[in-house]
C-alpha positions as CSV (number, residue, x, y, z in Angstrom):
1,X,0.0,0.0,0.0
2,X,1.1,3.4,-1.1
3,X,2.5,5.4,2.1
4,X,-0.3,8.1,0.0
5,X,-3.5,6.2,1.1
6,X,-5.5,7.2,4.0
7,X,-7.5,10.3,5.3
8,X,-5.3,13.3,4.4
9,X,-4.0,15.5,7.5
10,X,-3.6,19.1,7.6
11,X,0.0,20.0,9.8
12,X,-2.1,21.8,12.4
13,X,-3.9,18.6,12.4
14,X,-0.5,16.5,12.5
15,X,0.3,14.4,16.3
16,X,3.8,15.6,18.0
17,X,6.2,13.2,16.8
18,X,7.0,11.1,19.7
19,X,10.4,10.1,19.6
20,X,9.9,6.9,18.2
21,X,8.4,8.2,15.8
22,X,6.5,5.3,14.4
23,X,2.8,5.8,12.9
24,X,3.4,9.8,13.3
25,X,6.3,9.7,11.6
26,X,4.2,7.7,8.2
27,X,1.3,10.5,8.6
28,X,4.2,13.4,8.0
29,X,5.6,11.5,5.0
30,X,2.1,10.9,3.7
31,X,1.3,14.7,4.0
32,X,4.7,16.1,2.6
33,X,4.2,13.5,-0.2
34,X,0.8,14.8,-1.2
35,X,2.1,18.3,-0.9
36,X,4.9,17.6,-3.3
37,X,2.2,16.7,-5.6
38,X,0.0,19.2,-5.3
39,X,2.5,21.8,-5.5
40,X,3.7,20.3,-8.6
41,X,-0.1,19.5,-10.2
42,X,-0.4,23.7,-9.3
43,X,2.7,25.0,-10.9
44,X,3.9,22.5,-13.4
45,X,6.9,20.8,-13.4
46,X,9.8,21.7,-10.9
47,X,12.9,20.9,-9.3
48,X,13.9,19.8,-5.8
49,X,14.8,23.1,-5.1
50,X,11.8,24.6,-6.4
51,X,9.5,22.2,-4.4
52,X,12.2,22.8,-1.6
53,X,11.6,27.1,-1.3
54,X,8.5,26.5,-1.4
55,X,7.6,24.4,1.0
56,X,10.2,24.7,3.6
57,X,11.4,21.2,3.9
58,X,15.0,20.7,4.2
59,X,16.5,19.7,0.6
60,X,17.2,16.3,2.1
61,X,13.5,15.1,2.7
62,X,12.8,16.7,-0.4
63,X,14.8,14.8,-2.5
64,X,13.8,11.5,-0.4
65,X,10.4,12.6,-1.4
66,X,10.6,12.5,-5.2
67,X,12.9,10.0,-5.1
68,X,9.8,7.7,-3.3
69,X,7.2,9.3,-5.6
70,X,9.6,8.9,-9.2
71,X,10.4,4.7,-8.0
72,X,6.2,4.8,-7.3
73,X,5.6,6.4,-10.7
74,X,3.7,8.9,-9.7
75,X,6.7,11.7,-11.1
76,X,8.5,11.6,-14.0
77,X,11.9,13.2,-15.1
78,X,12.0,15.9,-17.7
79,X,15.2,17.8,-19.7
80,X,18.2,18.9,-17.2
81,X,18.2,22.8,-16.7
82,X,21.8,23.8,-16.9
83,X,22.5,26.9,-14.9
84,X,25.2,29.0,-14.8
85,X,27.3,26.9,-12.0
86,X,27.1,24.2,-10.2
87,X,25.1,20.5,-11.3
88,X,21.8,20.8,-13.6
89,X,18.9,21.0,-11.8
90,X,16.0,17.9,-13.1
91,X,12.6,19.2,-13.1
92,X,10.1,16.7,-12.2
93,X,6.2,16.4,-13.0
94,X,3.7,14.4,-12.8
95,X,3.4,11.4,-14.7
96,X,0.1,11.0,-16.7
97,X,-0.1,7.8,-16.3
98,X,0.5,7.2,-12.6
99,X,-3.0,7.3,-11.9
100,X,-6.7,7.1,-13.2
101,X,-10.3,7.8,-12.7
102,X,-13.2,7.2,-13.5
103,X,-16.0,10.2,-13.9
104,X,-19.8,10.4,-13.7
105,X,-22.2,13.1,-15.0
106,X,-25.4,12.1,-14.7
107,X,-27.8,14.8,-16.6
108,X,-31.7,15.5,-16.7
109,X,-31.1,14.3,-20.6
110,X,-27.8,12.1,-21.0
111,X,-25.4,10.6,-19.2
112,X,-21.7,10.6,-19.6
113,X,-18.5,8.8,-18.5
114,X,-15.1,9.2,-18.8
115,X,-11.9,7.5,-17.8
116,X,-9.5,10.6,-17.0
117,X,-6.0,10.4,-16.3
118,X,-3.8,12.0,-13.1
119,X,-3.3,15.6,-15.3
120,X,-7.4,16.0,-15.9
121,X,-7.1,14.8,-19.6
122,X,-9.9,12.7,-21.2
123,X,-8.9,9.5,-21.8
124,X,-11.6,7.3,-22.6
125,X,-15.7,8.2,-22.8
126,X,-18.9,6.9,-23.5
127,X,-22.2,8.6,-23.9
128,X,-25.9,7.6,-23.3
129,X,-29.0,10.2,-23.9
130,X,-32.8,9.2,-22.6
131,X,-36.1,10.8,-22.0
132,X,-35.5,11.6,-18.8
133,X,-33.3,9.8,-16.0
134,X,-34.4,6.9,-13.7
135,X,-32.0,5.0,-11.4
136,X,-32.0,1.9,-13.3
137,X,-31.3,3.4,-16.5
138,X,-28.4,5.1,-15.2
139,X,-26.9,2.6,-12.9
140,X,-27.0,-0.3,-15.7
141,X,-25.2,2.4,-17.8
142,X,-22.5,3.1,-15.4
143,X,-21.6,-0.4,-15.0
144,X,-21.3,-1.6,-18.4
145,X,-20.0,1.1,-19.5
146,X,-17.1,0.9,-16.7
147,X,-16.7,-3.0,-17.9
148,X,-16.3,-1.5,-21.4
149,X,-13.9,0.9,-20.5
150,X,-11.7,-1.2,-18.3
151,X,-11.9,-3.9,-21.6
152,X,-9.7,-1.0,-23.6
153,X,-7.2,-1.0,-20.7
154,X,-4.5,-3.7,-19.5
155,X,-3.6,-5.3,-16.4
156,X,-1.4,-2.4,-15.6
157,X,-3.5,0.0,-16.2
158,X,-6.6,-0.8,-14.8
159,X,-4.6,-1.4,-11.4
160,X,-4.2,2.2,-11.2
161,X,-7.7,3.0,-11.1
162,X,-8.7,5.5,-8.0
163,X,-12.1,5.2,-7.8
164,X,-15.6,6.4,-9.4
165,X,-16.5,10.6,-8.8
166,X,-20.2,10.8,-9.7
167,X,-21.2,14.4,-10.5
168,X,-25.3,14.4,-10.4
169,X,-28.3,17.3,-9.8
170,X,-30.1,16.8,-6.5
171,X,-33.2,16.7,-5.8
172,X,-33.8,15.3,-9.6
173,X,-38.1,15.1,-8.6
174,X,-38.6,19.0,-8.3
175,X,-37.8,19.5,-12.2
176,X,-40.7,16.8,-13.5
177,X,-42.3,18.9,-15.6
178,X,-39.6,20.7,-16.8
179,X,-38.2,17.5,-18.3
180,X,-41.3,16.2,-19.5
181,X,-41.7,12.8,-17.2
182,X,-44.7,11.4,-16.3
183,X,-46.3,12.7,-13.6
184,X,-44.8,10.7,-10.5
185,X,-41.5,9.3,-12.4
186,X,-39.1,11.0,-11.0
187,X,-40.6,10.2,-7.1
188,X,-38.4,7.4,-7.6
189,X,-35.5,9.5,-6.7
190,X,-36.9,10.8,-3.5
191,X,-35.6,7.5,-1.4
192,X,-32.5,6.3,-3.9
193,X,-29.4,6.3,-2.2
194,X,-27.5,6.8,-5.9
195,X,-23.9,6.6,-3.5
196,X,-24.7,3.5,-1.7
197,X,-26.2,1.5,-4.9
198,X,-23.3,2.1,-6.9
199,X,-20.9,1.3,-4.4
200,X,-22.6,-2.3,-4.2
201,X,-22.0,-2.5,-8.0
202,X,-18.6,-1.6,-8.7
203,X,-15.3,-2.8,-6.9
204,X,-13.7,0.9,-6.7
205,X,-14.0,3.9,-3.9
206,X,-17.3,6.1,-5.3
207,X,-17.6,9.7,-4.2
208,X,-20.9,12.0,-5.0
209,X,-20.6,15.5,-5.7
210,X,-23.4,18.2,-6.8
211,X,-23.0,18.7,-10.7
212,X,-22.8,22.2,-10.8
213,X,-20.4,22.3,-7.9
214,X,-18.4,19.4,-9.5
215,X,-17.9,21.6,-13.0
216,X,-17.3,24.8,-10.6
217,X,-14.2,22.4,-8.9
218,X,-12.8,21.5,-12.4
219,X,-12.6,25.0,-13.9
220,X,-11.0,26.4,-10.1
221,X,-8.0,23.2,-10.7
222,X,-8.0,22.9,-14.7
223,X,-9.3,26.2,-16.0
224,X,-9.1,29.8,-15.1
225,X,-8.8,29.4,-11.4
226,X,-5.3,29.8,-11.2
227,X,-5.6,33.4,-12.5
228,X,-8.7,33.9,-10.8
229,X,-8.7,33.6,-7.1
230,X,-12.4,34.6,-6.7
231,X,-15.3,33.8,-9.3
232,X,-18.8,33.1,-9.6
233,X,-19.5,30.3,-11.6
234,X,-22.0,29.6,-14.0
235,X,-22.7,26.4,-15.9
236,X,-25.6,26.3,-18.2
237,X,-27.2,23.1,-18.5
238,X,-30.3,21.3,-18.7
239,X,-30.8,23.6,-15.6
240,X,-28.3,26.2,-15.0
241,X,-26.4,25.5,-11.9
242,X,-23.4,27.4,-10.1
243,X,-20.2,27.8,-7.8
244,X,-18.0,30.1,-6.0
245,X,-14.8,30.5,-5.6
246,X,-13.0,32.3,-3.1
247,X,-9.5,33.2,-2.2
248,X,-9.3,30.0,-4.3
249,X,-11.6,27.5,-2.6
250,X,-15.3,26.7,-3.2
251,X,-17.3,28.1,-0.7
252,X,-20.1,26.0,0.0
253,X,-21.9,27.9,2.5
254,X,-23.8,26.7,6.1
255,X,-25.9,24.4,4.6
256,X,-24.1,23.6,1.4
257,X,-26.3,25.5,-0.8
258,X,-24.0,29.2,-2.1
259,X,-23.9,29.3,-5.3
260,X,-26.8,27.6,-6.2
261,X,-27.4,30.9,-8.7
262,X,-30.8,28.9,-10.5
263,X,-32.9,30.4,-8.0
264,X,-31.7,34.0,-8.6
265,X,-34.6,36.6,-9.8
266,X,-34.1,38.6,-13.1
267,X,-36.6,40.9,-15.0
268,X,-38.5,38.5,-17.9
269,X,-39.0,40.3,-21.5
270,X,-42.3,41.8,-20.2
271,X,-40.9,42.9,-16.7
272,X,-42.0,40.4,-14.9
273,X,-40.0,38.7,-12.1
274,X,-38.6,34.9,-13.0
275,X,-35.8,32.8,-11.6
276,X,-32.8,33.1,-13.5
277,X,-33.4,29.2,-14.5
278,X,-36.6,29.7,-16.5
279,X,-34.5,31.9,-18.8
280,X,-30.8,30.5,-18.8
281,X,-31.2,26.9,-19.4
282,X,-31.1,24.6,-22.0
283,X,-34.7,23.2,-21.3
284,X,-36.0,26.8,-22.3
285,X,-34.3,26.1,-25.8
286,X,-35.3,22.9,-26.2
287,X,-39.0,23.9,-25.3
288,X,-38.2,26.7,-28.3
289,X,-37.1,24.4,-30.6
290,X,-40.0,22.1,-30.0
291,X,-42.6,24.6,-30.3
292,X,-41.1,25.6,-33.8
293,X,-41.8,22.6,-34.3
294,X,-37.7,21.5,-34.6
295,X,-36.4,18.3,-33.0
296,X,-34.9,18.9,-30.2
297,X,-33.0,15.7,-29.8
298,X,-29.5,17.1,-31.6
299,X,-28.7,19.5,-28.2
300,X,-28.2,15.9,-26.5
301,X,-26.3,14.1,-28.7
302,X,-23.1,15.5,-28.1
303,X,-22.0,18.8,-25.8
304,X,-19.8,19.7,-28.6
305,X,-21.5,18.8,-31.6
306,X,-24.5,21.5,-31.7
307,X,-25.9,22.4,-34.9
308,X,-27.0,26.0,-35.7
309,X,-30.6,26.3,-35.1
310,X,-30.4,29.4,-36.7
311,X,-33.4,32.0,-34.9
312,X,-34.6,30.1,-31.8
313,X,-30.8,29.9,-30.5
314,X,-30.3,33.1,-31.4
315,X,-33.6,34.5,-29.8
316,X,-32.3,31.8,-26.5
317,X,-28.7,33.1,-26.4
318,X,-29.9,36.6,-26.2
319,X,-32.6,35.8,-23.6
320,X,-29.6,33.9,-21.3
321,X,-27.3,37.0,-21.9
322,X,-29.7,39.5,-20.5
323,X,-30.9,37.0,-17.4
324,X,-26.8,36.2,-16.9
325,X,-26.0,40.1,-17.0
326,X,-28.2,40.8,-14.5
327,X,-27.3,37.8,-12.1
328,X,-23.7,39.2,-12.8
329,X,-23.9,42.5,-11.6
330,X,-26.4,41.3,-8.6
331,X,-23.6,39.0,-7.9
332,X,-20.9,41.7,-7.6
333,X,-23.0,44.2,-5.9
334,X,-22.7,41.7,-2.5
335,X,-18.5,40.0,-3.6
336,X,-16.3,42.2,-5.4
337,X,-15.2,38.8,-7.7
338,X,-12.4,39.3,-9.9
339,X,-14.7,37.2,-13.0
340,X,-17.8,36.0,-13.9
341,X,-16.9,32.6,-15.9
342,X,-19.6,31.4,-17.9
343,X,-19.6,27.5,-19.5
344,X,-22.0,24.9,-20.3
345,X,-23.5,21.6,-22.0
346,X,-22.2,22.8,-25.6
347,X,-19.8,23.9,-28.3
348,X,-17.6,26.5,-27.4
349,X,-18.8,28.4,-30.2
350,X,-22.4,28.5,-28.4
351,X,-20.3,29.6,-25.2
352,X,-18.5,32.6,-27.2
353,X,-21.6,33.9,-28.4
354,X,-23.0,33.6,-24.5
355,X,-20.4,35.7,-23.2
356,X,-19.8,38.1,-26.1
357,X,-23.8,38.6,-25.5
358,X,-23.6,38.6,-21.8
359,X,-20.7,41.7,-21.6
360,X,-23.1,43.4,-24.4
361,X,-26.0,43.1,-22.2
362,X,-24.0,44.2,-18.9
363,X,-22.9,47.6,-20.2
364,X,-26.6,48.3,-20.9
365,X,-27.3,47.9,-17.2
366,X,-27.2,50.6,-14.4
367,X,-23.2,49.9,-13.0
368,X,-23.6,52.6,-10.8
369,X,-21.6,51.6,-7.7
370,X,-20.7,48.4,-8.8
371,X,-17.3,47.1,-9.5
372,X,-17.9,44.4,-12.2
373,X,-15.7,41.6,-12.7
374,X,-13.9,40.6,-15.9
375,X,-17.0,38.3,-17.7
376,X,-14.9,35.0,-19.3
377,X,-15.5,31.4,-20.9
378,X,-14.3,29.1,-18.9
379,X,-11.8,27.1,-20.2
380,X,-12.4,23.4,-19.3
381,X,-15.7,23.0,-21.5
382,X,-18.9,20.6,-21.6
383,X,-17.4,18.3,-19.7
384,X,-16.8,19.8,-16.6
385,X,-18.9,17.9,-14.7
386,X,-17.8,14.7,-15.6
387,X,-14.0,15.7,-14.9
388,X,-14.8,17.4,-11.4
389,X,-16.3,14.1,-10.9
390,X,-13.3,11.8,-11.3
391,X,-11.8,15.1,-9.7
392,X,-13.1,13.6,-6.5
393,X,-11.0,10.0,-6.1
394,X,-7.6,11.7,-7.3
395,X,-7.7,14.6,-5.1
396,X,-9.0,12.4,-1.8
397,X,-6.2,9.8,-2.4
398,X,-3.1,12.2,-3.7
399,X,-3.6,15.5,-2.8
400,X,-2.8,17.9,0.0
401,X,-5.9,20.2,-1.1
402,X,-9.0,18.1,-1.8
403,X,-10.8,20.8,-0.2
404,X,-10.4,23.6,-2.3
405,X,-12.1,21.4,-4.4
406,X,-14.8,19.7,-2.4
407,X,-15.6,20.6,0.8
408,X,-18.8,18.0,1.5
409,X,-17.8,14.5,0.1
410,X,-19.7,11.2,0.1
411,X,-17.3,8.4,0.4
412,X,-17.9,4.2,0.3
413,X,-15.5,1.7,-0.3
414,X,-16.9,-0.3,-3.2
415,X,-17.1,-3.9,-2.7
């Protein structure tokens, strides 16, 4: 067993070292071993005495450190850096390889999952669309698919598998009508423990994570949150959902719920007052198309293979820009954030048009008093939610900071 595994531990949280040292002695190395990584996941590939200014460790445990995680595979060396004296310094980074995961999204429309490696790339992915979702549906999904998957991969491979992250909207029976169920379908959900079932089903950790907040955790590690240490966070999907960030963490609130921006009121076309999801979601479009009598079925195909629908997306996108403007500026009238990142269930040339729409539509409002932050794309795409979701078993078994991604995690050992 990797000296990695096990609960992570804060220093402050850290026993005294007794002097035999013993067990306390393993829970230092197992922090200052996921630090080394996380430092290195944060600022790219670096030296012993990079990693060794940084953190403070002496350049001795550092370079016992590496030395452990390069013979465990989890670093690998790149190109000496010849200085101007003395020996060239070998920068290390992580190896791609090292580790895997397996990620979840589980829509209102489709389903996806991916097989992502330890660097947040996409390795593998499969793809399922339905009516709406129903437990069995999307558990049998899940499981073949993850027996398909692992069929691609060899023995090696598939021993390096963390776990399952399952990124999936709560409280799925409130939105019945909105996705056009039968009446009483979705009650199903009401008493399904989706953690514990798939846990039964799978032989791998599973973690559960809110979908919004899930897509929110993989733009703060893989998109713009390094340039952005405070953001709110919007991700336009069957419903939109939300995040935020701040002072680089995602702040979940008392009870879990911040950033849950759906519920946010904005002026309609006629002045009336609606919640910022009856505008800014994909259901409205569909419901467009539908009436315009276009099938809808294309918008869940594939995220990133949208076709033009020519008027009603146009009429849509400028709707959603005026409804996001104004949950924008209501937003930095309480947090001065330094951006407003906007992303989504499709193309990135849907997403451009968003935003470009979005800063139009701000400028027309009354700034007065408000400092507004910079309104971006965000940068990891459709699939956010599936890659905050095998986010979840990489960051609880390597990493130091976990936390700034997910601060409420569900976690069963799979049997």
């Amino acid at each position: 067993m990797s000296s990695l595994d096990g609960p992570v531990q804060t220093p402050a949280q850290l026993p005294i070292l007794s002097p035999a040292g013993g067990a306390n002695q393993i829970r230092v190395r197992a922090y200052n071993e996921r630090l080394v990584l996380s430092l290195v996941r944060l600022y790219g590939s670096q030296s012993k005495a990079d990693i060794a200014r940084r953190t403070g460790l002496s350049a001795q445990t550092v370079s016992v450190i590496m030395r452990a995680l390069e013979k465990e595979g989890l670093l690998s060396r790149g190109e000496p850096v010849r200085g101007r004296v003395g020996q060239p310094s070998i920068p290390m980074r992580l190896n791609p390889d090292a580790v895997y995961s397996f990620g979840v999204k589980m829509g209102r429309r489709s389903a996806d999952l991916v097989l992502m490696d330890f660097l947040g790339q996409i390795r593998l992915q499969l793809h399922k669309t339905y009516a709406y979702p129903l437990p069995d549906t999307f558990l049998d999904f899940i499981t073949s698919g993850i027996r398909e998957l692992e069929g691609r991969l060899d023995e090696k491979q598939r021993s390096r598998i963390a776990g399952i992250g399952i990124a999936a909207p709560f409280e799925l029976w409130n939105w019945e009508e909105e996705v056009g169920s039968p009446k009483g379908a979705m009650d199903v959900w009401r008493d399904f423990d989706l953690h514990a079932e798939m846990a039964t089903r799978v032989p791998y950790p599973v973690y559960l994570q809110n979908d919004a907040t899930s897509a929110c955790g993989a733009e703060l590690v893989f998109g713009v949150g390094p340039s952005y240490p405070d953001f709110v966070y919007f991700f336009i999907g069957s419903f939109i959902g939300g995040g935020i960030v701040l002072n680089s963490a995602i702040f979940s609130g008392r009870t879990g719920t911040a950033g849950a921006i759906g519920p946010l009121p904005v002026r309609g076309k006629n002045g009336e007052t609606l919640q910022l999801l009856e505008v800014a979601s994909i259901f409205v479009l569909e419901n467009m198309l539908r009436e315009r009598g276009i099938d809808p079925q294309p918008l869940w195909y594939s995220a990133d293979d949208w076709i033009d629908f020519g008027e009603p997306l146009e009429t849509w996108i400028q709707d959603t820009a005026k409804a996001l403007a104004q949950a924008i500026v209501a937003a930095a009238s309480i947090i001065d954030f330094s951006a407003a990142v906007i992303d989504g269930g499709f193309p990135g040339w849907v997403r451009e048009r968003i935003v470009q729409a979005t800063i139009r539509e701000a400028d027309l409002l009354d700034l007065q008093g408000v400092v507004m932050p910079d309104i971006i794309e965000g940068a990891v795409g459709a699939h956010a939610r599936a890659i905050g979701g095998a986010s979840l078993p990489i960051f609880a078994r390597y990493l130091t900071d976990q936390n700034v991604l997910f601060k409420e995690v569900e976690y069963a050992e799979g049997t």
